[in-house]
C-alpha positions in Angstrom: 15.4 -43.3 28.9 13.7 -46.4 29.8 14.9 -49.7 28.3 11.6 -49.8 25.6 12.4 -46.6 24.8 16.2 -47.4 23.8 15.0 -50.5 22.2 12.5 -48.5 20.1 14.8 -46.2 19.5 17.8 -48.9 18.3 14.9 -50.3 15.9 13.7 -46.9 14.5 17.5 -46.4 13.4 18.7 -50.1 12.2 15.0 -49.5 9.8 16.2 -46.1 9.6 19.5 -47.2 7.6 17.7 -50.1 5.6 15.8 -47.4 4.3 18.7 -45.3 3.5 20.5 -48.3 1.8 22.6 -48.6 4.3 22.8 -51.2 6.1 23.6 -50.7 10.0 26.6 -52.3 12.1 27.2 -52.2 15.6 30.4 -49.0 14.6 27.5 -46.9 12.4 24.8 -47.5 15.4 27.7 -46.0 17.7 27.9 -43.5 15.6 24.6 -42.4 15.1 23.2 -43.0 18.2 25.7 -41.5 20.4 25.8 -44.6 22.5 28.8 -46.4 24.3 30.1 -49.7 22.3 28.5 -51.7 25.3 25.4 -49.6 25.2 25.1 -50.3 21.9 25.6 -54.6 22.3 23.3 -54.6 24.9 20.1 -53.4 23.2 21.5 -55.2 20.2 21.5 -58.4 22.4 18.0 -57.8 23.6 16.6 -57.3 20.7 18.4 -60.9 19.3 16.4 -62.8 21.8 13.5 -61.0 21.6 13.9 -61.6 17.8 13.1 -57.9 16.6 16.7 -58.1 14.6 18.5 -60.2 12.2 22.2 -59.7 11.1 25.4 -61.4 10.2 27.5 -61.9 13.4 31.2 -60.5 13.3 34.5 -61.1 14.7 34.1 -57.5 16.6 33.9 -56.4 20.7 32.0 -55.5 22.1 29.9 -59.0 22.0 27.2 -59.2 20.1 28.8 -57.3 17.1 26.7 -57.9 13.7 27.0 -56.5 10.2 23.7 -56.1 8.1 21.4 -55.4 10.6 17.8 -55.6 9.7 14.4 -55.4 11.4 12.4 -58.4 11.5 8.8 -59.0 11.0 8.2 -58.9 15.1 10.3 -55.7 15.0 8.3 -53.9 12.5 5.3 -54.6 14.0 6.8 -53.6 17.8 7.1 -50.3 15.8 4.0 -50.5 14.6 2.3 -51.0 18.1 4.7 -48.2 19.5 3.8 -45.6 16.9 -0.2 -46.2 17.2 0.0 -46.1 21.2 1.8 -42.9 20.7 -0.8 -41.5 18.7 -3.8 -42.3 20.4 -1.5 -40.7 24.1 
């Protein structure tokens, strides 16, 4: 899996649990993803500076660790881009 395709995929389930109600943390995306603690910080970290995500830091390790996560307005529209490139493929 490239590194887009983990990023799209990290966004698709932090929107994923917003939608549920339920807001995701850097333990549920572990969870759900199937991805190591560091995997998981690293795309988290990405997606921080890239600004696609928004969430309440935490106290937890691997670093970043947030609570709340969210997708921003950039990350909903990377989605956006990503699903209509996919469709027209």
């Amino acid at each position: 899996m490239s590194d887009d395709e983990r990023l799209m995929t990290l966004l698709v389930a932090i929107r994923g649990g917003d939608e549920r109600g339920q807001l995701m943390t850097n333990d549920l995306l572990v969870e759900h993803l199937g991805w190591s603690p560091d995997q998981v910080a690293a795309q988290l970290g990405e997606a921080r500076a890239q600004m696609l995500i928004w969430g309440t830091r935490t106290g937890g390790t691997p670093k970043p660790h947030f609570a709340e996560l969210e997708v921003t307005v950039q990350g909903a529209r990377r989605l956006r881009q990503a699903a209509a490139a996919g469709k027209s493929a």
